[in-house]
C-alpha positions in Angstrom: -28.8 -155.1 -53.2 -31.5 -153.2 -55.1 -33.4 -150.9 -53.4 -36.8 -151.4 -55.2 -39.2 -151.5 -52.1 -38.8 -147.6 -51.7 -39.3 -147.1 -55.5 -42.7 -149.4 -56.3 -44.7 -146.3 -56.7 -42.4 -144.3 -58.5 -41.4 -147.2 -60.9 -44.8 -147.6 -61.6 -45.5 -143.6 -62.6 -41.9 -143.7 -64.1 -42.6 -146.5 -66.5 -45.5 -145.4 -67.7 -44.5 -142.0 -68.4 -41.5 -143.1 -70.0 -42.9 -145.6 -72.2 -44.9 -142.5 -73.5 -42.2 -140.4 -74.6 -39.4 -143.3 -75.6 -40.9 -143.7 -78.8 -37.9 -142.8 -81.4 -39.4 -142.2 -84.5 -37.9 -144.8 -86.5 -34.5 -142.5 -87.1 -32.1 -145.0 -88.3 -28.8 -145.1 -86.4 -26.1 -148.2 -85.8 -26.6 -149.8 -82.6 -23.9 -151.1 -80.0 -23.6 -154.3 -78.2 -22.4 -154.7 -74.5 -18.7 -154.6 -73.3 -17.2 -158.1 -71.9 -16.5 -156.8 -68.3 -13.6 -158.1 -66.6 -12.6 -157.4 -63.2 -9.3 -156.1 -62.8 -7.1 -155.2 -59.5 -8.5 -152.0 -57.5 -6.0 -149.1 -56.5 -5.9 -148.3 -53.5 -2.4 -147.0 -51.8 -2.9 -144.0 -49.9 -6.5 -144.0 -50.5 -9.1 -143.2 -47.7 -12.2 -142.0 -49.1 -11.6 -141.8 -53.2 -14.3 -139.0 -54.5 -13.6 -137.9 -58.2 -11.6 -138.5 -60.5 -9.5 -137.1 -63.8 -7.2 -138.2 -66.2 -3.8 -136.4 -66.9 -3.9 -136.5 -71.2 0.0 -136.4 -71.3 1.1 -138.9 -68.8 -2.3 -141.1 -67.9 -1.8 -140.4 -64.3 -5.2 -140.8 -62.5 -5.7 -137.7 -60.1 -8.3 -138.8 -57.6 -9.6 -136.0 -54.6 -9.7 -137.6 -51.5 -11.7 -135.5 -48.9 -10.2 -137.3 -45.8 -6.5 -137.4 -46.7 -7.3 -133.6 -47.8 -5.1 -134.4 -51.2 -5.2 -135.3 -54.7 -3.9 -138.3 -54.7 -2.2 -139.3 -58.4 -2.0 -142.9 -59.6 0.3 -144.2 -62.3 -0.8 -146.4 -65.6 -0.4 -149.7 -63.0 -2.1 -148.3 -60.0 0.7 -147.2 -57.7 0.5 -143.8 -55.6 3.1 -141.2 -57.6 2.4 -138.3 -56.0 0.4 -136.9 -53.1 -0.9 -133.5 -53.4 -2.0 -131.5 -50.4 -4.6 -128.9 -50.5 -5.8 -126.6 -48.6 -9.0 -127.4 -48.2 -11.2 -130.4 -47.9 -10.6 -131.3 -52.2 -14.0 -132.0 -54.6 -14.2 -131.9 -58.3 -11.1 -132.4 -60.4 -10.0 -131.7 -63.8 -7.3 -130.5 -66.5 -7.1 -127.1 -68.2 -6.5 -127.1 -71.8 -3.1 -125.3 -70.8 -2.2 -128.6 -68.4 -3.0 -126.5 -65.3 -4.9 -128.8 -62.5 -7.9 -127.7 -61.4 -9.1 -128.9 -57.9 -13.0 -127.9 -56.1 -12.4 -126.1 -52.9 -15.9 -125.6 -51.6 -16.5 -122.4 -52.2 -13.6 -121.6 -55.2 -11.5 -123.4 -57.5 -8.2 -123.8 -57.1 -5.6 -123.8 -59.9 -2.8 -126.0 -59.3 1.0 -127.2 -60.4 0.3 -130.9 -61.6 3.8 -131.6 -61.4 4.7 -130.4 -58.0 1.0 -129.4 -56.6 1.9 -125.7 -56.0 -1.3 -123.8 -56.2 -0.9 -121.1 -58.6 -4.2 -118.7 -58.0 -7.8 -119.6 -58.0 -11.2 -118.6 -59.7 -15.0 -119.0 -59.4 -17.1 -118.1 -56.4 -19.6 -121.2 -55.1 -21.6 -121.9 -52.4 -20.4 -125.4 -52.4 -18.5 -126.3 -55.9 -18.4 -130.1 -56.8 -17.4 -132.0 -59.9 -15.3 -129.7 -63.3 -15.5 -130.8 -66.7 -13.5 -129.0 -69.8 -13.5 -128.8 -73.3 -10.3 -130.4 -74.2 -11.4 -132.2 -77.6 -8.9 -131.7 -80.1 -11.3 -128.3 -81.6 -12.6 -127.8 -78.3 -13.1 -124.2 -76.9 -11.3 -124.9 -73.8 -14.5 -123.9 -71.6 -14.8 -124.9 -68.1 -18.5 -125.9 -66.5 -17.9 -126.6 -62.5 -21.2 -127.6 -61.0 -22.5 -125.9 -57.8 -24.7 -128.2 -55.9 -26.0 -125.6 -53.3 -26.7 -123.3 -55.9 -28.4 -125.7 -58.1 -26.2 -124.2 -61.0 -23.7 -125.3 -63.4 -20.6 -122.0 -64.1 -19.6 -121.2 -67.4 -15.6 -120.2 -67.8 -13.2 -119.8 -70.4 -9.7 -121.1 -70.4 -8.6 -118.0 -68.8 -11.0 -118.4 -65.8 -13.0 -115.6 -66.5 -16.8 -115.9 -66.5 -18.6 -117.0 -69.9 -21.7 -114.6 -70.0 -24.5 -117.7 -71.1 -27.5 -115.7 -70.0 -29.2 -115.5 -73.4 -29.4 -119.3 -73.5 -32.6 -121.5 -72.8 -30.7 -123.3 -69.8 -30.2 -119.5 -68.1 -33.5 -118.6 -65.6 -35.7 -115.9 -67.4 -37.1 -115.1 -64.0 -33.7 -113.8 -62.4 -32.6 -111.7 -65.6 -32.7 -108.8 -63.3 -31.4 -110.7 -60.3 -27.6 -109.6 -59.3 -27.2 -112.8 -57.5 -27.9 -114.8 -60.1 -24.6 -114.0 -62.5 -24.3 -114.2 -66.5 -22.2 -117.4 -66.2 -25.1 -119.8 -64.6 -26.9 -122.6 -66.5 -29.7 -124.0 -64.6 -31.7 -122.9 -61.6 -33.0 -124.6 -58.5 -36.2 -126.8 -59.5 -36.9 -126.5 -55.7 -37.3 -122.6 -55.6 -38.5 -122.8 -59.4 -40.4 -125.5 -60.9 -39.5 -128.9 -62.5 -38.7 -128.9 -65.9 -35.8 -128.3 -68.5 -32.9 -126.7 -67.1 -34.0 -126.3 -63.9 -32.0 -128.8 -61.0 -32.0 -131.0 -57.8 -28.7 -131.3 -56.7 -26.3 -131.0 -60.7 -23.8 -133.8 -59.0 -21.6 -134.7 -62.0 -20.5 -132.5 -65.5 -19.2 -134.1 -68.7 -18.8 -132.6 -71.9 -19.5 -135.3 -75.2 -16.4 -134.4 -77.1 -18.0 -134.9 -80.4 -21.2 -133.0 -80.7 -19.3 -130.0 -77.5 -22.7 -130.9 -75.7 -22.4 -130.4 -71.7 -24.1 -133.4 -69.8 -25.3 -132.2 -66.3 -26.1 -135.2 -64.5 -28.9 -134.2 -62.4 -28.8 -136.6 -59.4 -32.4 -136.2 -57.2 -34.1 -135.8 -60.6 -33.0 -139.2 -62.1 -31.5 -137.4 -65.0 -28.8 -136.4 -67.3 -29.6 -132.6 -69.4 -27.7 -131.9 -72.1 -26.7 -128.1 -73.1 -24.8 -126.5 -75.6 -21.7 -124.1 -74.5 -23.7 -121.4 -75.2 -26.1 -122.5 -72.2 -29.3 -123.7 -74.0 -31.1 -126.8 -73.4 -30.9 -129.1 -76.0 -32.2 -132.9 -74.8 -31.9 -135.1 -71.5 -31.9 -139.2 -70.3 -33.2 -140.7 -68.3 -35.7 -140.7 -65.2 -36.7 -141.1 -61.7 -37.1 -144.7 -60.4 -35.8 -148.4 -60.5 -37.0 -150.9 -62.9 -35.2 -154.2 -62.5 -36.1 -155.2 -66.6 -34.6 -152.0 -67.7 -37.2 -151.8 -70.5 -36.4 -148.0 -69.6 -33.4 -145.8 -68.6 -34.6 -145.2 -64.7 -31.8 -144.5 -62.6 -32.4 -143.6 -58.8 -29.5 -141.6 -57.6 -26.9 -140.6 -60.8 -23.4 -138.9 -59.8 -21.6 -139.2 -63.3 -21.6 -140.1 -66.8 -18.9 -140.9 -69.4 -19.0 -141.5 -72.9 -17.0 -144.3 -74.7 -15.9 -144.3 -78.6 -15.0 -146.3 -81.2 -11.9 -146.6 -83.0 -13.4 -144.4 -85.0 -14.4 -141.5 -83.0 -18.2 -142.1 -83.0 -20.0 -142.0 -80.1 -21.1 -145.3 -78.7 -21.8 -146.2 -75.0 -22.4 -143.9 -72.7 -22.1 -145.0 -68.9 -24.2 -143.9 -65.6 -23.2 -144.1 -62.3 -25.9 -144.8 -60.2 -24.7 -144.2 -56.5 -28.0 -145.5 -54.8 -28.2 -148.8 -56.9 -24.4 -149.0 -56.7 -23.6 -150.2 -60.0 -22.6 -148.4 -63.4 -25.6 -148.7 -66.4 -24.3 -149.3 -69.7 -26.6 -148.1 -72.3 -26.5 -147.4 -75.9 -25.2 -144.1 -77.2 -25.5 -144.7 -80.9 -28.5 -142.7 -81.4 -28.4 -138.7 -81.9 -28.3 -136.8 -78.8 -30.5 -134.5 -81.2 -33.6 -137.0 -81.8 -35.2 -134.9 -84.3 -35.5 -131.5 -82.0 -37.7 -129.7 -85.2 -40.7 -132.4 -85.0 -40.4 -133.1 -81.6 -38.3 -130.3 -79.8 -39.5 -132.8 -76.2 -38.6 -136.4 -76.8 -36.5 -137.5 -74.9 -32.7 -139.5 -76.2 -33.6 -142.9 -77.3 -30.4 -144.6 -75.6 -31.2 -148.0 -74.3 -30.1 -150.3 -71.4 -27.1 -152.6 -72.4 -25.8 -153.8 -68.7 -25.1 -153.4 -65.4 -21.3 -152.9 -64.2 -21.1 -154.0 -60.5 -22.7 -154.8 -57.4 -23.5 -154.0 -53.9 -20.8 -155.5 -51.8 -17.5 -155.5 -50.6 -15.3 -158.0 -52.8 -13.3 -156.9 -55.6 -15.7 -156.1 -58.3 -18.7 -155.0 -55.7 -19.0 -151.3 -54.9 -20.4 -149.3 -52.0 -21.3 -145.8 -52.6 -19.4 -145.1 -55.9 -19.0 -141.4 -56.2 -17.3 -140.8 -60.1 -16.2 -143.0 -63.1 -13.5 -142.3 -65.2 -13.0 -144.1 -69.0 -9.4 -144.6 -69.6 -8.3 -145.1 -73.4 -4.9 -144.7 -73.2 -3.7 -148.0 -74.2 -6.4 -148.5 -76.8 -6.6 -152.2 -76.9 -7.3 -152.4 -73.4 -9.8 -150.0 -72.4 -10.5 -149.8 -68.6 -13.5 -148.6 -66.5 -12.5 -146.7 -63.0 -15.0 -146.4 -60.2 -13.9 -144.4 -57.4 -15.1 -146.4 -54.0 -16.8 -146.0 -51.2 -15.1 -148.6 -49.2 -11.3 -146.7 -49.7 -10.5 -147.8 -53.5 -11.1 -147.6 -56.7 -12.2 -150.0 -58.7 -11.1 -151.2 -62.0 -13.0 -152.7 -64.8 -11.9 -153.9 -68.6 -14.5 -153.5 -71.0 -14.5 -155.3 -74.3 -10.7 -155.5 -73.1 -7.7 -157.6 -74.7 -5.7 -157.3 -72.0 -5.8 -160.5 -69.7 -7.0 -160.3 -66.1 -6.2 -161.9 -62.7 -2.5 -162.1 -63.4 -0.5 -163.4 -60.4 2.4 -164.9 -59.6 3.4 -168.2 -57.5 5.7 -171.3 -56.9 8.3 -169.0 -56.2 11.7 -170.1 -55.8 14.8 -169.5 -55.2 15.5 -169.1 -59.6 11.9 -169.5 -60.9 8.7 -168.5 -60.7 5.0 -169.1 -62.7 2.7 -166.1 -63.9 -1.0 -167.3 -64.4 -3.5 -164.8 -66.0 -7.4 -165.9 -67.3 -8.4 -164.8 -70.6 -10.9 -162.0 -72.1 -11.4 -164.4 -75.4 -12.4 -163.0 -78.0 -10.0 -162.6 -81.1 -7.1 -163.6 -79.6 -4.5 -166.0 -81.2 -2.2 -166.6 -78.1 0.0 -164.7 -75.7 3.5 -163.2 -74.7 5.0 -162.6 -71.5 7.7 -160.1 -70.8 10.1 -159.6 -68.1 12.2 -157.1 -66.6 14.0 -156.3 -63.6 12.8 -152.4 -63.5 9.7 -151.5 -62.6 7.4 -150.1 -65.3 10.1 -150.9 -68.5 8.4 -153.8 -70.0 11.6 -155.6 -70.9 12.2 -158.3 -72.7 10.0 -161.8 -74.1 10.3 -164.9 -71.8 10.2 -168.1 -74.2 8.3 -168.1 -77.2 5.0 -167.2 -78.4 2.1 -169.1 -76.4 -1.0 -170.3 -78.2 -4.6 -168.9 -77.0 -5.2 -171.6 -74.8 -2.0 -171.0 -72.2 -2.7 -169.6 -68.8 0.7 -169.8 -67.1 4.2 -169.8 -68.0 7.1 -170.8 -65.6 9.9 -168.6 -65.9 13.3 -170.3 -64.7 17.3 -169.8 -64.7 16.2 -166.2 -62.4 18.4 -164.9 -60.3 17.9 -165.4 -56.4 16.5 -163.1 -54.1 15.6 -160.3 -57.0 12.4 -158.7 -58.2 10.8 -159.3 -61.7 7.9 -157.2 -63.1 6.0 -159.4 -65.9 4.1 -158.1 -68.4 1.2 -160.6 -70.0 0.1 -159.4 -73.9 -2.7 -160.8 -75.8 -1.3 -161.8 -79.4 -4.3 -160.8 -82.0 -2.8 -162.1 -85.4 0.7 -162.4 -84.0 0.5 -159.3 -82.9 0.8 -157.9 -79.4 -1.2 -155.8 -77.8 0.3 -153.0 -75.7 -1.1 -153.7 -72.4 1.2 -151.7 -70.1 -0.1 -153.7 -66.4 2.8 -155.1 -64.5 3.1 -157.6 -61.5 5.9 -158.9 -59.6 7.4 -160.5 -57.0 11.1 -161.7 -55.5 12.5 -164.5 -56.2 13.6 -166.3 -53.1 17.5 -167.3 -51.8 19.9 -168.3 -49.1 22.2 -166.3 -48.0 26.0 -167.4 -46.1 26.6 -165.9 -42.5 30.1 -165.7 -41.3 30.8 -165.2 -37.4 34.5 -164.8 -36.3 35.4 -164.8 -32.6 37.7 -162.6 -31.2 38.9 -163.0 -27.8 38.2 -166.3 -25.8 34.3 -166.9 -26.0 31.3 -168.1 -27.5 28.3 -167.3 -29.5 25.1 -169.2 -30.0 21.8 -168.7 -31.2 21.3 -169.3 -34.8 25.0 -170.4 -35.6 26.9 -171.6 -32.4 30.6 -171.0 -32.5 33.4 -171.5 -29.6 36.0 -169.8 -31.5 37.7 -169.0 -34.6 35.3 -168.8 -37.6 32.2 -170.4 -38.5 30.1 -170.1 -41.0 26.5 -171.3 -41.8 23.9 -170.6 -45.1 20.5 -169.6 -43.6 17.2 -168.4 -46.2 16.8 -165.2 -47.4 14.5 -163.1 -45.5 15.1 -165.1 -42.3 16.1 -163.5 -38.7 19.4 -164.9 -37.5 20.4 -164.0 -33.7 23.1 -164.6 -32.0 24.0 -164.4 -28.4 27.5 -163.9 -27.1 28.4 -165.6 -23.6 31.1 -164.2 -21.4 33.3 -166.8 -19.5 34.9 -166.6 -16.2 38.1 -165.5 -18.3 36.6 -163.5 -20.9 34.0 -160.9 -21.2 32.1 -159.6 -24.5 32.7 -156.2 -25.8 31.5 -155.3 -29.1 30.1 -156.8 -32.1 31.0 -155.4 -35.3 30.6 -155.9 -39.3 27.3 -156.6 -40.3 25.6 -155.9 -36.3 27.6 -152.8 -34.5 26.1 -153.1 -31.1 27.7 -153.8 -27.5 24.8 -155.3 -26.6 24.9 -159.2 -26.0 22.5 -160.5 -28.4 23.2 -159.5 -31.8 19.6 -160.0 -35.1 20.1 -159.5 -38.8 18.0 -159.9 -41.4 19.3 -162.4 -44.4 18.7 -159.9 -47.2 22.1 -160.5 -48.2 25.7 -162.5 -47.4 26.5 -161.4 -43.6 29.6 -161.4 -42.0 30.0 -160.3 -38.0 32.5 -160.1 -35.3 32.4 -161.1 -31.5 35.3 -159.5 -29.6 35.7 -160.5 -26.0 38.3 -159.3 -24.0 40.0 -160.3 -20.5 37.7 -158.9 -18.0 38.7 -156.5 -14.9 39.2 -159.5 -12.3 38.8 -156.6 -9.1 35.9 -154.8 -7.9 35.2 -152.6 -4.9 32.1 -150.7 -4.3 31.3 -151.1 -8.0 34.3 -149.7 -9.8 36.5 -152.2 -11.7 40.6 -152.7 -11.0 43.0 -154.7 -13.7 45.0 -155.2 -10.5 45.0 -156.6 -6.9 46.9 -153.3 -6.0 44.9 -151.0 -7.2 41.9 -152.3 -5.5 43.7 -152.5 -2.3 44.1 -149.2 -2.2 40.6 -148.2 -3.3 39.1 -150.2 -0.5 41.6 -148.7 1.9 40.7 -145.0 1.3 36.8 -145.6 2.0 35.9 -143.6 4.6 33.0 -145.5 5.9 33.4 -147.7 9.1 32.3 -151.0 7.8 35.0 -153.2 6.7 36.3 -152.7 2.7 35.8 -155.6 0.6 37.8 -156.8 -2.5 35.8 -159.2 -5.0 38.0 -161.3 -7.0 36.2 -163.1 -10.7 36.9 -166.7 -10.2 40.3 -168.4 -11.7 44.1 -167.2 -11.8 44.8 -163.8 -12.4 48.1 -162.2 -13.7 48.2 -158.5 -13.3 47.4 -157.2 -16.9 49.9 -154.9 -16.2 52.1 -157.1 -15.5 53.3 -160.6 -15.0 52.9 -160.9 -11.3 50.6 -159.4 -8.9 52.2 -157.1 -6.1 50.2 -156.1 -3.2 51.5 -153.7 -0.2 48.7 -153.4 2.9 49.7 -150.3 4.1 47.0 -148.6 5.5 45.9 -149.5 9.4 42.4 -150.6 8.2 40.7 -153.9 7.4 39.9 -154.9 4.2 38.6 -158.2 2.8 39.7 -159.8 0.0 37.1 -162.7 -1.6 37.5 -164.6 -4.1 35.6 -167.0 -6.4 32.8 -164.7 -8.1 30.9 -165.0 -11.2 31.3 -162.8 -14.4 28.6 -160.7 -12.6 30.0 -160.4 -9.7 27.1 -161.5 -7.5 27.8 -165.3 -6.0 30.8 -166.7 -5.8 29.4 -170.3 -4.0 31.5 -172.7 -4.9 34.4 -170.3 -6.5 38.0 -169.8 -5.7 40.3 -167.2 -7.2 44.2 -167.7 -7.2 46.7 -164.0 -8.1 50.4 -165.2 -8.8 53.0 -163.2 -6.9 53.0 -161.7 -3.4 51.4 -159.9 -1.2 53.3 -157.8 1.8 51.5 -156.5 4.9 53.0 -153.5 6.3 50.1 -151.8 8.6 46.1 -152.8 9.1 44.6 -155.9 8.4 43.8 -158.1 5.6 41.3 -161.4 5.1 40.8 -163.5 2.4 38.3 -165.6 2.0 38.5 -168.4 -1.4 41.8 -166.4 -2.6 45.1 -167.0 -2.4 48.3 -165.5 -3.3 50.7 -168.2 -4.9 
């Protein structure tokens, strides 16, 4: 959604004023076209509220700050969360040393951090609020670092060392606050608010890039409309761009700008630069072919002559849309596939190919238990055909599946896989034969079925998922599936234990079919007497439990239902020989709480010396 309604009037002044001073001259430089966008998967583990964003020149790690999560969060080539690094404060700009250090905005200082295991190391800088770091890292580069301070309305000047670059005798330093201690040596810029409007003067410096060929510092100056441009020494040399909205884009107008990157060709030579517009929540693409110098000796004013050559996104919340983009990030490390990221205001951060050979929406389906199919869509373009790759380790690109595929494939089914194991694919545009190195993965497990085993020890049962009355049995259930089974005690058997693949002594037994399962039920003969709670193997035993309560009601012995043999012994053997009564009651459940219907039978005898004893569904045979 464009926000033009607020901006009629300024559009209006803009345009005019712009189409004043756009005029180029007639310089003669090589213009661009537009990149072929394609929309590629977002990142987004770990992520809460993505805010800027650097690349690691070694590895290709993204580091993105994350304000909520209070860390750097840092991304491999594909996407997925590496590393979280806490900080101590809430985290802002980000960016690399030239000596590999990382550097990480902390309000009011800049940390300086371990990459590798996020140690901070010391910091530097004193800000009222710092935001967004750039450094000087080209190949001949000086190594400088420019962190902008947006409540300062200043951009500060270090050297690789972190020590202040004195830039006070440039154009971009304030002539009115030579004498002013607050206003330090290493300051480009000044508040336009306090000031006036005007070249090197700011509302709010959001974003700072440096334009590796010319060394030129791009300040992106966000309530101004604007990017100024300075040398390292800190004078102003041009500036883009204007206030307003103008939905033709005859002009450069940009509403609320938070960064800018600059893309090359193979080459080296400068040739798109790209504007994130936060407010209009899409990225302009414009032309960066002509001289950032426009012919300063004739006309030291006139403004850069780059031109509109697209819009990158849209206001929304699908895959592709943005909300509130904060930073962009141009990543050539795999040069045939060049990618666009936009850190998110919805949590992620998105992910665009530009002019890309790398093919897009890959995913995987029909999945099976040994084969699976990998689709993709197509950039076009000068591609002859395609090659897929698989391997069974994540980020190793493995081996070719099949032959060579001609331009017009889209899937490939991949068969003969083993079940119930992860492949990573990797699709690869062919251009003459040849591959490109596109290094994005997908993947997914195959599926399988899996053989449970349940062996019975003891007299009982199991059911549930396999039902088994003894012995062994053995069913083959899916991969991934939930098997439970439940062991049942018997009037003559109670469960104990399970063990193998379940260790529990709990009845009911789940396992997950990730694999082959094997489990064993063991049951065992349970305690046939009870009195007051407390088990007996033995009729004589309990007799003589029941007969040493000293409470006045009359002892009872509860027998389980069915014949009992001492399991001490063959024969049970009972002598009464207290002068109390005691009951003796048969027929009871496994739970010992009914025994309607029972009867219980003990082989042996039972002699009654003293006291009294009554049975009720027992006998002794």
């Amino acid at each position: 959604m464009k926000h033009w309604e607020k901006l009629r009037l300024t559009m209006s002044l803009a345009a005019f004023f712009c189409c004043a001073v756009l005029s180029f001259g007639g310089a003669a430089f090589s213009a661009t076209t537009p990149p072929v966008v394609t929309v590629l998967p977002v990142i987004k583990e770990g992520s809460v509220t993505p805010t800027r964003v650097a690349q690691r020149a070694s590895t290709g790690y993204f580091y993105v700050t994350d304000g909520h999560a209070e860390a750097v969060m840092v991304y491999n080539s594909v996407g997925q969360l590496v590393q979280k690094i806490t900080t101590a404060k809430e985290p802002g700009g980000v960016g690399f040393a030239k000596n590999g250090d990382l550097l990480v905005t902390q309000g009011t200082y800049v940390a300086v951090l371990n990459p590798d295991t996020g140690v901070q190391k010391s910091t530097f800088g004193s800000f009222l609020h710092a935001f967004s770091i750039a450094v000087d890292n080209s190949a001949t580069g000086t190594g400088n670092i420019f962190v902008s301070d947006i409540k300062n309305y200043v951009v500060q000047v270090f050297n690789d060392v972190y020590a202040d670059v004195d830039v006070s005798a440039g154009t971009g330093h304030n002539p009115y606050r030579a004498t002013d201690s607050v206003y330090r040596a290493n300051f480009i810029g000044d508040s336009q608010i306090a000031y006036f409007s005007g070249p090197g003067f700011f509302n709010r410096p959001a974003g700072v890039a440096i334009e590796k060929n010319s060394g030129l510092l791009a300040v992106v100056d966000s309530l101004n409309g604007k990017v100024q441009f300075f040398d390292q020494a800190g004078n102003y040399i041009n500036e883009i761009g204007q206030f307003g909205y103008d939905s033709a884009h005859q002009f450069v107008l940009l509403t609320y700008p938070q960064s800018i990157a600059f893309e090359y060709t193979a080459a080296g030579a400068l040739d798109r630069a790209y504007l994130l517009d936060t407010y209009q929540s899409y990225v302009m693409v414009v032309d960066a072919t002509a001289p950032i110098l426009s012919n300063p000796t004739a006309n030291p004013t006139q403004l850069i002559p780059w031109t509109w050559l697209a819009d990158i996104g849209v206001y929304g919340h699908h895959n592709g849309d943005l909300i509130v983009p904060s930073d962009i990030l141009i990543d050539k490390k795999d040069p045939a596939n060049n990618r666009l990221l936009v850190t998110n205001g919805f949590g992620s951060t998105s992910v665009f190919g530009l002019s890309s050979l790398q093919p897009y929406d890959v995913f995987i389906n029909g999945i099976g238990n040994n084969s699976m199919t990998v689709n993709w869509s197509s950039p076009g373009g000068s591609i002859t055909g395609f090659r897929v790759f698989r391997s069974t380790v994540e980020g190793v690109t493995g081996s070719q599946v099949g032959a060579d595929l001609p331009s017009t494939a889209r899937s490939l089914t991949d068969s003969s896989l083993a079940q119930y194991t992860t492949y990573y694919y990797t699709v690869r545009a062919l251009v003459s034969g040849v591959p490109t190195s596109n290094i994005d993965q997908v993947s997914a497990k195959t599926t399988g079925s899996f053989l449970l085993s349940l062996t019975i020890n003891g007299t009982g049962s199991v059911n549930g998922t396999l039902s088994c009355a003894g012995g062994t049995c053995t069913t083959t259930l899916p991969s991934d599936s939930i098997a439970s089974l439940t062991a049942t005690d018997s009037a003559q058997s109670a469960f104990a234990v399970w063990a193998g693949d379940c260790f529990t002594t709990n009845h009911t037994c789940e396992l997950l079919m990730d694999g082959p399962k094997s489990v064993t039920a063991s049951f065992i003969k349970p305690l046939a007497f009870r009195v007051d709670g407390a088990y007996f193997d033995n009729l004589q035993d309990a007799y003589d439990a029941a007969a040493a309560r000293t409470a006045p009601d009359t002892a009872v012995i509860k027998v389980l239902a069915g014949t009992w043999p001492s399991t001490l012994k063959a024969t049970e053997y009972m002598t009464a020989w207290q002068g109390k009564t005691v009951i003796i009651e048969g027929g009871y459940d496994s739970t010992f709480t009914s025994n309607a219907g029972g009867s219980s039978t003990v082989t042996g005898r039972a002699n009654l010396t003293a006291g009294k004893v009554i049975m009720k569904q027992f006998k002794v045979k």
